[in-house]
C-alpha positions in Angstrom: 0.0 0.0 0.0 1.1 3.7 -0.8 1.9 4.9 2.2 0.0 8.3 4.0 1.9 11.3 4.2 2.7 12.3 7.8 -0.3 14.7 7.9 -3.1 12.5 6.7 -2.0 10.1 9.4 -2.6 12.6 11.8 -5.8 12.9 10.6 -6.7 9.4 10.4 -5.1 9.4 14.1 -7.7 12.2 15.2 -10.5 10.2 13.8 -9.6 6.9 15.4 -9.6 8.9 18.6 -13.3 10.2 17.8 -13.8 6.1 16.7 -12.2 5.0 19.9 -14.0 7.9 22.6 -17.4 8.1 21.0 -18.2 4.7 19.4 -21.1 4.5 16.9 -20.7 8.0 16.5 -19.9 8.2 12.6 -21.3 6.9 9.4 -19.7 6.0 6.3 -21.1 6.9 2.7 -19.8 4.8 0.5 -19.1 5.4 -3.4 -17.7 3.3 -6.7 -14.5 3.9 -5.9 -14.2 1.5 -2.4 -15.7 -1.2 -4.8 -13.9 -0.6 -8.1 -10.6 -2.0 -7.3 -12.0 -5.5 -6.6 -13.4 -6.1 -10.2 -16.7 -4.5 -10.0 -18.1 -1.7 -12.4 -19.5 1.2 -11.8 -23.1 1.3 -12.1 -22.5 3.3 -15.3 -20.3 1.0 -16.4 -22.7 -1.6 -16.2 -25.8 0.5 -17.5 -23.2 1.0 -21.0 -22.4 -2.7 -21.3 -26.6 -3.3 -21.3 -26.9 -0.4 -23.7 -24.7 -2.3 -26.1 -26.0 -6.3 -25.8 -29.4 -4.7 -26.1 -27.7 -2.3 -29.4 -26.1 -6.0 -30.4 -29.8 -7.7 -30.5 -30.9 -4.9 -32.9 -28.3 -5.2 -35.1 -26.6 -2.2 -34.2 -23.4 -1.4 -32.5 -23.6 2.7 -31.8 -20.5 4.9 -30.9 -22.5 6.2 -27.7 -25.2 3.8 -26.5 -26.8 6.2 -24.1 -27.2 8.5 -27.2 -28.6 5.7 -29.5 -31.1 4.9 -26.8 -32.4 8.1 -26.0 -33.1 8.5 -29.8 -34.5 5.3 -30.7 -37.0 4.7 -27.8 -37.2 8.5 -27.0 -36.3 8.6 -23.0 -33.3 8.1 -21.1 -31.6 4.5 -20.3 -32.7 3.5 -16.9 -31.8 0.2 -15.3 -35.7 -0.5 -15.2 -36.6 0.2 -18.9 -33.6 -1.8 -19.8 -33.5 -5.0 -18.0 -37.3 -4.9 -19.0 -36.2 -5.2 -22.5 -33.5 -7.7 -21.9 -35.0 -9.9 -19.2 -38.7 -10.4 -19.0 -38.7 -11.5 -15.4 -37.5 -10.5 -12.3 -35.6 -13.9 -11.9 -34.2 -13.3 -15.4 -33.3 -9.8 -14.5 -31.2 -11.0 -11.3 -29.4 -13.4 -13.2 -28.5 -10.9 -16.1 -27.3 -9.1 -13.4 -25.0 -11.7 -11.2 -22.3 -11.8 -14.0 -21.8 -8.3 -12.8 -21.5 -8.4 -9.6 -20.6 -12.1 -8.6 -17.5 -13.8 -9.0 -16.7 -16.1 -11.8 -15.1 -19.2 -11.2 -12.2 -17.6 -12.9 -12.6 -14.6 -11.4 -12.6 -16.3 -7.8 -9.6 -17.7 -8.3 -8.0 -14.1 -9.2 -10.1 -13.4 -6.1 -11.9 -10.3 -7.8 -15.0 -8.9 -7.1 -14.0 -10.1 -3.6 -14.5 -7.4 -0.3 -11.5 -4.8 -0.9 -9.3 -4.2 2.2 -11.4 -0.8 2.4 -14.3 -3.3 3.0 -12.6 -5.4 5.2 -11.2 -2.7 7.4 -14.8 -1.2 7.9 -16.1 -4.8 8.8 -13.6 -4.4 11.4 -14.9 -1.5 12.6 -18.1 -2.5 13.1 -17.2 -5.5 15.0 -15.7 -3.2 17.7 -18.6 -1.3 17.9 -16.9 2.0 16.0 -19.5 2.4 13.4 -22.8 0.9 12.8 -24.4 2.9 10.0 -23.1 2.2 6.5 -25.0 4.3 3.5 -23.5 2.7 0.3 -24.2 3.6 -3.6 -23.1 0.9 -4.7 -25.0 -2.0 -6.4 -22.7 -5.1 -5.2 -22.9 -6.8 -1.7 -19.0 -6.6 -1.3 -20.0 -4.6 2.4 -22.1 -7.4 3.6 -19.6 -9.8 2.8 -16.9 -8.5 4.7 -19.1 -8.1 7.4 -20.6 -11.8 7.3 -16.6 -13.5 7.1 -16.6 -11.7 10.3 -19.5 -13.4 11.3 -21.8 -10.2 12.0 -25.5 -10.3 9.6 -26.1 -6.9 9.2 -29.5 -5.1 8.8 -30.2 -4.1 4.8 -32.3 -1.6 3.2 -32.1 -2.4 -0.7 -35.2 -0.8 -1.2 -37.0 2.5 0.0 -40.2 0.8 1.3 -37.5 -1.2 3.4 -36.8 2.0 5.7 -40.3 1.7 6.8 -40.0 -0.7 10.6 -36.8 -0.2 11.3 -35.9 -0.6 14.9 -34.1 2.1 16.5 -31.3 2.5 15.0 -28.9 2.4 18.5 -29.8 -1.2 18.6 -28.5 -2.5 15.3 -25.2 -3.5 15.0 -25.0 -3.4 11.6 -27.0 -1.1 9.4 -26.4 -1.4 5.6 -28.5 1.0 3.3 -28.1 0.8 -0.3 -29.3 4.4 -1.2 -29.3 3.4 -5.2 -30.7 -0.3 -4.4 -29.0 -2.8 -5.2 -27.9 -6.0 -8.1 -30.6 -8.6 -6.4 -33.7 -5.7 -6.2 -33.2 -4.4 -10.0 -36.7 -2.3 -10.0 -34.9 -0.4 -7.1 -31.9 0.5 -8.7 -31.6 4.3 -9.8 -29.2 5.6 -12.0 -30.1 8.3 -14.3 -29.9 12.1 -13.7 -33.7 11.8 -13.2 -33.7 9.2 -10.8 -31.1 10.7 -8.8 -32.2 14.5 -9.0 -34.4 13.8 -5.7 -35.3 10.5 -3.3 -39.4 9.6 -1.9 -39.9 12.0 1.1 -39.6 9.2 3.4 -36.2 8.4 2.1 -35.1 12.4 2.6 -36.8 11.8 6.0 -34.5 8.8 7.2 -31.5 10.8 5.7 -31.9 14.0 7.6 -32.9 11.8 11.1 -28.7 10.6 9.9 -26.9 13.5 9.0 -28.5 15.0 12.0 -27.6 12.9 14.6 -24.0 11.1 13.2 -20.7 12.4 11.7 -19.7 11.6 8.4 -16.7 9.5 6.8 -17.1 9.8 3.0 -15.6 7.6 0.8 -14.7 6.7 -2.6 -17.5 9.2 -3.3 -17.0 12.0 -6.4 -20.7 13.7 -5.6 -20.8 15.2 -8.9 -23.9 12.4 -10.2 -25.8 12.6 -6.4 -27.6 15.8 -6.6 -30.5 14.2 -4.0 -27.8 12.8 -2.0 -25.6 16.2 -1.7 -28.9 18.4 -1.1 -29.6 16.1 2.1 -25.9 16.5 3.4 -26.1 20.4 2.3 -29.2 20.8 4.5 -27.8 19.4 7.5 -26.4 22.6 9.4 -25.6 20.3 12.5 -21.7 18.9 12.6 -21.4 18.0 16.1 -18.5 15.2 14.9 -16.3 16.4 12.2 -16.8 15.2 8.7 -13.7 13.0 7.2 -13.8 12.5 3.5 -11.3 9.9 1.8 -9.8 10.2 -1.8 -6.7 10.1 -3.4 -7.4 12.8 -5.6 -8.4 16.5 -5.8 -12.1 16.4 -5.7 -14.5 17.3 -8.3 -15.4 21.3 -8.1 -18.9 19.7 -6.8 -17.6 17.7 -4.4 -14.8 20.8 -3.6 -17.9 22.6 -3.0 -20.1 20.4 -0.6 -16.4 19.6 1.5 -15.7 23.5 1.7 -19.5 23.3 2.4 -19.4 21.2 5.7 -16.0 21.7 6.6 -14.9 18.0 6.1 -11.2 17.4 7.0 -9.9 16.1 3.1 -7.4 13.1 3.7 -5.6 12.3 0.7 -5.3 8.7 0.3 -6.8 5.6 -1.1 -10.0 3.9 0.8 -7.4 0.6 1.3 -5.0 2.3 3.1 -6.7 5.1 5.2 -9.6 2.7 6.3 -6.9 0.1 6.9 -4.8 2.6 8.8 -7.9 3.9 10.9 -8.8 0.0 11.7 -5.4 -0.2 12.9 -5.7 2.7 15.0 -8.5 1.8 16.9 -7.8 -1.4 17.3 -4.4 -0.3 19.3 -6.2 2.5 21.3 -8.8 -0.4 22.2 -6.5 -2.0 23.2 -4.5 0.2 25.3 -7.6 1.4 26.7 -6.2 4.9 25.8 -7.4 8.6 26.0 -7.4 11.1 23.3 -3.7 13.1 23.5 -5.6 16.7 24.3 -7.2 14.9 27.4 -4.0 15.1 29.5 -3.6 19.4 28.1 -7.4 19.7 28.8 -6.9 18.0 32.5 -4.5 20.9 33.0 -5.7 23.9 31.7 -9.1 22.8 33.4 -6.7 22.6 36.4 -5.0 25.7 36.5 -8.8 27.6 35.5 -9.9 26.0 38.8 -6.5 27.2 40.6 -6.9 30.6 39.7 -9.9 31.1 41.5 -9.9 33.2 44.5 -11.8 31.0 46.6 -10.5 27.3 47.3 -10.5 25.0 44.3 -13.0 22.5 45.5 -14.2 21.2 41.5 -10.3 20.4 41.3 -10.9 18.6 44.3 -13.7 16.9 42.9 -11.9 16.0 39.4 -9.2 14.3 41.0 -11.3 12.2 43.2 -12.9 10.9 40.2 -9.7 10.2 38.2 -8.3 8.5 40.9 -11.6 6.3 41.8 -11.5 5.6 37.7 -8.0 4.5 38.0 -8.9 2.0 40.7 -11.1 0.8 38.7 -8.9 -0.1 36.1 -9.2 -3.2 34.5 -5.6 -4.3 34.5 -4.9 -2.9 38.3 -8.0 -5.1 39.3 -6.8 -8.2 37.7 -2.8 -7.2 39.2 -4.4 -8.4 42.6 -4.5 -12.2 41.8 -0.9 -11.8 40.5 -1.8 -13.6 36.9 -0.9 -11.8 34.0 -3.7 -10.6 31.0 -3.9 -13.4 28.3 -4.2 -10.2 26.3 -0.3 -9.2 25.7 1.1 -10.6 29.0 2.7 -8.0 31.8 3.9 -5.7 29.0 0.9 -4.5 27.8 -0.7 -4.4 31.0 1.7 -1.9 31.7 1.7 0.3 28.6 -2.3 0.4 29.6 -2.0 1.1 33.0 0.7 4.1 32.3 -1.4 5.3 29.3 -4.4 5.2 32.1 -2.5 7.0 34.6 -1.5 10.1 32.4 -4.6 12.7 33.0 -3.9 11.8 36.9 -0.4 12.5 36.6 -1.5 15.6 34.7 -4.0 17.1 37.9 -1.4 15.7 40.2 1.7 17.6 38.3 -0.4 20.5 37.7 -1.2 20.7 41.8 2.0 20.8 42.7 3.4 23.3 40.5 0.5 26.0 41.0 -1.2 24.6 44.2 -0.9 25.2 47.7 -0.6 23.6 51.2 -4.6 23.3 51.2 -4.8 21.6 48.0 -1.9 19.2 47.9 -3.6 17.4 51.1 -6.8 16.5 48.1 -3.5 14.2 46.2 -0.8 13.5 48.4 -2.2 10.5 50.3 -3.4 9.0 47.1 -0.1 8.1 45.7 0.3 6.3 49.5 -2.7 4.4 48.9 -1.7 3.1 45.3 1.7 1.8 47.0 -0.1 -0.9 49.2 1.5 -4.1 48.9 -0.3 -6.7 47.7 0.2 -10.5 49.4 -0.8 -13.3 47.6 -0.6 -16.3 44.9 0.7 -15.5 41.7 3.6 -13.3 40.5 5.4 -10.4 42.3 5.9 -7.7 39.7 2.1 -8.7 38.7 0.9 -8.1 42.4 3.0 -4.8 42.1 1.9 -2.8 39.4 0.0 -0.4 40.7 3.4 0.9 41.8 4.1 2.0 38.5 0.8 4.5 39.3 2.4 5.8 42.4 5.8 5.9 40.7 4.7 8.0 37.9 2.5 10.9 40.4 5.5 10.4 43.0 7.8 11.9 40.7 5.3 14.2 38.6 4.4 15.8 41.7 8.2 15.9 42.8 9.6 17.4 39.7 6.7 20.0 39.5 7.3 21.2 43.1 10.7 21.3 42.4 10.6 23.4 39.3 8.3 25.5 40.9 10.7 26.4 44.2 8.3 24.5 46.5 10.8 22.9 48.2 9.1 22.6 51.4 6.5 20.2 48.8 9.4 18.3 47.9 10.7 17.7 51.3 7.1 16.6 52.4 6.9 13.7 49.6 10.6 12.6 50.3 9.0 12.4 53.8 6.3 10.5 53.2 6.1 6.6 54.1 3.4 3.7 53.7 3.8 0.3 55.8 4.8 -2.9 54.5 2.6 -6.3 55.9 4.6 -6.5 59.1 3.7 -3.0 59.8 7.1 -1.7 59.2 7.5 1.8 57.9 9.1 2.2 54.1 10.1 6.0 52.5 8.7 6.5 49.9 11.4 7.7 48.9 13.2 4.5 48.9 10.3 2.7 47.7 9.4 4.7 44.9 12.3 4.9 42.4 12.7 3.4 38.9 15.2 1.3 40.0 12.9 -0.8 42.5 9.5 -0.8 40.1 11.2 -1.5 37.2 13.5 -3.8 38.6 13.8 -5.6 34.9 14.4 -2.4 32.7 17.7 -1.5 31.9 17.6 2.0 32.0 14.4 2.5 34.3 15.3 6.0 34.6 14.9 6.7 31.1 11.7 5.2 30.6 10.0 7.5 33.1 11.7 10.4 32.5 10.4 9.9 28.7 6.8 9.3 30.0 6.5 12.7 31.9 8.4 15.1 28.9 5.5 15.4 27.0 3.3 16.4 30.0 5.9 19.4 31.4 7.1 20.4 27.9 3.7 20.1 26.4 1.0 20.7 28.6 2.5 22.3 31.9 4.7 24.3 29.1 7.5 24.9 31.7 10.4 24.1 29.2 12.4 21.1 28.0 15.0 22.6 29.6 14.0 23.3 32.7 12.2 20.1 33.5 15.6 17.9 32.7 17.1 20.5 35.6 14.1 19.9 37.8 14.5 16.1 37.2 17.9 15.8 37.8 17.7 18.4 41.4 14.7 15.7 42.2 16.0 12.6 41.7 19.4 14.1 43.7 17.6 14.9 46.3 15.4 12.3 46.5 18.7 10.1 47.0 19.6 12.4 49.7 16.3 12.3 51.6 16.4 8.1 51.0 20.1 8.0 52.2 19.5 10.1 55.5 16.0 8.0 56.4 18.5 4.9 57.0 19.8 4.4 60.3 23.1 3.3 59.5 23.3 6.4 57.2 22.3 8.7 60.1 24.8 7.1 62.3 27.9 7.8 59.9 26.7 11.5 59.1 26.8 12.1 63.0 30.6 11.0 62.5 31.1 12.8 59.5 30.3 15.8 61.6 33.0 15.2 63.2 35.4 14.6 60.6 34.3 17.5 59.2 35.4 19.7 62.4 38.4 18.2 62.4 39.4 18.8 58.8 38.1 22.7 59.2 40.5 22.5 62.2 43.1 21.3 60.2 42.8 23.7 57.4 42.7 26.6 59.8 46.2 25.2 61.0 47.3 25.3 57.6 46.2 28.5 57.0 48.1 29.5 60.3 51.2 28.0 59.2 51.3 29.8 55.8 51.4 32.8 56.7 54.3 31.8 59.5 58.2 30.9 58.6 58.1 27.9 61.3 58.6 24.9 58.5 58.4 22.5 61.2 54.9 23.6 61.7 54.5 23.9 58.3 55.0 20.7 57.8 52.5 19.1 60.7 50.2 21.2 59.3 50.6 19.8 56.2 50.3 16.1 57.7 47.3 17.1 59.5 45.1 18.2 56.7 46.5 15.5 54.7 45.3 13.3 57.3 41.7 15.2 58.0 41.4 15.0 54.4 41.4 11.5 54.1 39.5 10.5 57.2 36.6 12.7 56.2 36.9 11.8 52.8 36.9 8.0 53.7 33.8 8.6 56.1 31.9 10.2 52.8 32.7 7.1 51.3 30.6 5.2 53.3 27.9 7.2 53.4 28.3 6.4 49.5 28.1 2.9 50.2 24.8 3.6 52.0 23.5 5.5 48.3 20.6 3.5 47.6 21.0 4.1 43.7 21.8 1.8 40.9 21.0 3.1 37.4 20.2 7.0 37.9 18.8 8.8 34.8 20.9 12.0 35.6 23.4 14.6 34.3 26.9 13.1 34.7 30.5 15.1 34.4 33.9 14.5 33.8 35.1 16.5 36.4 38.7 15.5 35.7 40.7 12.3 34.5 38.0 9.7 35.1 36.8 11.6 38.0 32.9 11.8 37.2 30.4 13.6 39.5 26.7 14.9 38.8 26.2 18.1 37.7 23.5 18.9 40.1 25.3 18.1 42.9 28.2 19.6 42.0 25.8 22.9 41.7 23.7 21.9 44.9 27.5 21.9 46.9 28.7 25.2 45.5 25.2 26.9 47.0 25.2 24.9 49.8 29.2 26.1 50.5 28.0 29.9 49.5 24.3 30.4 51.4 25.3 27.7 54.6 22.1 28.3 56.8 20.4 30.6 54.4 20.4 28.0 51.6 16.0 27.1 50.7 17.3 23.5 51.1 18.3 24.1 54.6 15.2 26.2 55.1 13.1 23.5 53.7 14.5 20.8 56.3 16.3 18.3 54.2 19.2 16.2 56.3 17.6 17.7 59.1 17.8 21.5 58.4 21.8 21.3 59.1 23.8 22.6 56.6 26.6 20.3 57.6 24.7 17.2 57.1 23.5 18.6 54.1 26.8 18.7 53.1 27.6 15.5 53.8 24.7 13.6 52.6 24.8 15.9 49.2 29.1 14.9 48.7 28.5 11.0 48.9 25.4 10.9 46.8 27.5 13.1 44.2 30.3 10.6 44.6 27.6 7.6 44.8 26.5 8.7 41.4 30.0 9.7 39.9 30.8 6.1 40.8 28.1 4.5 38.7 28.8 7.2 36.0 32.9 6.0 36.2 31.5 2.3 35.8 29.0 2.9 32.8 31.5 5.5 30.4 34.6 2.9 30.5 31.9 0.1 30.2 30.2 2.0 27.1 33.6 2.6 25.2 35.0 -0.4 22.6 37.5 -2.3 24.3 37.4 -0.7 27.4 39.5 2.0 26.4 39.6 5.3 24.1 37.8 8.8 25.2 35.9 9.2 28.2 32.8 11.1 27.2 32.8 14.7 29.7 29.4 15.0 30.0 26.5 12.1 29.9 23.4 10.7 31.1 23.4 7.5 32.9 20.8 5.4 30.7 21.6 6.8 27.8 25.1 5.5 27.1 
């Protein structure tokens, strides 16, 4: 198949979406060209090959049958005058007609006048509910075909008086209307510019009761022989769906006309491959149980509307309640509890459709945190501890747990918001925060929720996440691609600080490294003392000293680093010097820390405690924690082990 240019798949995209979020919404008119590739001839086509066995009979073979016609019996061809002269009964007449519209035996095995993909792809469409009401112009049965290998028997009108009793039409599955008639109903078959100036009132009726109430998908359709059929869609003023009209061409100035007319979206492409591609589409977002891409942008702008109130938000409070109770309700989170996997695409696609599910969430939650304040963060915060409730039971444990990957993805959009917003006293509040494992002990979750534990199988979990939330800050919260790899990185820094301080052990070795660190400020007062005296003696045990402080400090920061609960961190790494790597936040983090001491918002905001010196501490080993991994993965990355050390990274990426 050709394939669509890169905007006519958007298109198609943004009509699978309308498919996928209002099914049964749409109807598809259907003209010769969805049947014409299969074998089967246009109605005029077959009206000129009658002309010309009944011109045969006579004796005569005319240049222009429809001309000869019209002068020897002195009206236009219609299907009804001729098949009168050339069959005398309505059984004849259906059989003149089957070599038309039937396969040969020949013809079978060339597998022509056989459903199109066109066809097929609508068939699927039906089956999954997308669209029910099929208007066709067309003489063949090539629609109900398709439908019936899918085993669905659709409802057909091949005749006007057929309109009259039909049920409702939300009830039928399948509605197939042949607007012309059709090969097996010969008297109902219309044709001629007569014929098709204007349809009976009740068939005008049943067209306006459609137009008014469904969109549109056109197809195949050149309008310029339809006059009834364009005066119905012309008098239609109501488009609450817009109209989609598929051909590979530039319309017909008629059709141009009637588009322009009702503001259709044109997509340029044959019937095969767009209605294949639109199948396609829906199918996936069935799948993936997914949401139209402008949900997550209208979750925030309908956010910050309700933030910029002057009186408390309480709708916002009332949207996120109901996104969270949705989530819950999740199909793939409820079957998570029994710990089996979906027999629909295994634990993958369960969680591609449980991210995709968490997204407008993510979105309230992100958009909270950035522009909210003290009152309204209490309407979220407790739900990301309520979606990080283990789970005990039969079956398997990364099954059990995914409804971590929820709180792992509003854990950090919540954390990277605060943090690109200065609410740092936010940030230190959800590094704070803890849930309770079976036995009742208490787990951070800030040690609990990081990539590395909820993705414990990814090899870059860092990246994946950090890819999941771009398009929601650069996108929707519009705060800047920049900016929200900064915030990332001065999140996930200090969420390794905050993690490293909750441990005991940790807490024990920073109240030592206090004292290391007085003695090496001691020792570098000495030296100071000893430079500016001509005593080398004391120069010298000066010297020795800091030497000595130096190394005892630096080896107590070291184990701090050991205590770094980080594995595979999806930050900023430099080359700080031969094969010396640190992060680049925490090497900016220390310089402010070094310049503002008790005046630094970190400090201010609590974190190691509210003391500067801890601070300190906790911020050097986690930079030395992560400059270690960063050492490991550059040599690692490079051929042979050797060759240039890259001088600025991120770990995931090499």
């Amino acid at each position: 198949m050709e394939p669509l240019t890169s905007i006519n798949f958007d298109q198609v995209i943004s009509l699978a979406f309308s498919l996928h979020s209002t099914p049964g919404s749409y109807a598809c008119i259907l003209g010769a060209g969805i049947s014409i590739p299969s074998g089967v001839p246009s109605a005029w086509g077959v009206q000129e090959d009658l002309l010309k066995q009944l011109a045969g009979a006579e004796g005569e073979s005319p240049e222009d049958p429809f001309e000869w016609y019209e002068r020897k019996y002195g009206e236009q061809a219609s299907y009804e005058s001729l098949l009168e002269r050339l069959a005398p009964t309505q059984h004849a007449r259906q059989q003149l007609l089957r070599g038309y519209f039937e396969p040969s035996d020949l013809e079978r095995e060339l597998e022509l006048k056989r459903p199109t993909a066109a066809h097929r792809a609508i068939a699927r469409l039906v089956a999954a509910g997308s669209v029910r009401v099929i208007l066709t112009l067309n003489f063949d049965r090539l629609m109900e075909t398709a439908l019936k290998d899918l085993g669905i028997e659709p409802v057909v009108v091949s005749h006007p008086s057929d309109i009259h009793g039909l049920a409702p039409l939300h009830t039928v599955q399948a509605l197939i209307v042949h607007l012309h008639g059709d090969y097996l109903n010969p008297s109902a078959m219309l044709n001629t510019r007569a014929e098709l100036a204007g349809y009976p009132e009740h068939v005008d009726t049943f067209l306006d009761r459609i137009l008014f109430d469904y969109g549109l998908i056109l197809v195949g359709w050149s309008a310029t022989y339809d006059p009834a059929l364009r005066q119905a869609i012309s008098r239609s003023a109501r488009r609450v769906y817009a109209p989609y009209w598929i051909d590979p061409g530039q319309l017909s100035p008629v059709a141009e006309d009637l588009r322009s007319l009702i503001a259709a979206v044109k997509i340029s492409s044959d019937a095969d491959t767009a209605i294949g591609r639109l199948a396609d589409a829906v199918d996936a977002l069935r799948d993936r149980e997914s949401r139209h891409p402008l949900v997550p942008a209208v979750a925030v702008g309908t956010a910050k509307r309700y933030l910029s109130g002057r009186t408390t938000a309480v709708q916002l409070h009332d949207l996120l309640q109901k996104e969270f109770d949705n989530l819950h309700r999740q199909k793939d989170l409820l079957l998570s509890r029994t710990g089996s996997e979906s027999p629909d695409g295994g634990y993958a696609r369960m969680l591609d459709r449980v991210e995709e599910a968490t997204l407008v969430p993510t979105a309230l939650i992100a958009t909270a945190a950035y522009w909210g304040t003290a009152e309204t963060d209490q309407w979220w915060v407790r739900e990301i501890i309520r979606f990080t409730a283990e789970t005990t039971g039969p079956g398997q444990r990364h099954v059990r747990e995914l409804q971590l990957t929820c709180a792992l993805q509003m854990f950090y959009a919540a954390g990277v918001a605060a943090t690109a917003a200065g609410r740092l006293d936010l940030v230190h509040a959800l590094l704070n925060l803890h849930t309770e494992d079976p036995a009742r002990r208490q787990i951070h979750l800030s040690q609990l929720l990081a990539p590395d534990v909820v993705f414990r199988e990814d090899a870059a979990p860092g990246r994946r996440l950090f890819k999941l939330l771009l398009p929601l800050f650069v996108q929707h919260l519009t705060v800047g691609a920049k900016n929200f790899e900064e915030s990332w990185d001065r999140f996930e820094f200090l969420r390794l600080v905050e993690s490293t301080f909750a441990k005991p052990l940790s807490v024990r070795l920073v109240e030592v490294a206090r004292g290391t660190a007085g003695y090496l400020e001691s020792a570098k007062q000495r030296m100071e003392a000893a430079n500016s005296s001509n005593d080398l003696d004391e120069h010298d045990a000066a010297e020795r000293e800091l030497r000595n402080a130096n190394r005892r400090h630096d080896m107590q920061i070291g184990g701090i680093a050991d205590e770094v609960p980080v594995f595979r961190p999806y930050v900023n790494i430099q080359n700080t010097s031969i094969e010396v790597f640190r992060s680049s936040i925490g090497q900016r983090l220390l310089a402010e820390i070094d310049m503002q001491g008790d005046l630094h918002p970190l400090s201010q905001a609590g974190f190691a405690g509210g003391q500067p010196g801890d601070l300190t501490a906790l911020c050097t080993a986690v930079d030395v924690a992560i400059g270690r991994i960063g050492h490991e993965v550059a040599i690692r990355s490079m051929p042979g082990g050797s060759g240039t050390v890259p001088d600025n990274f991120r770990i995931g990426d090499l």
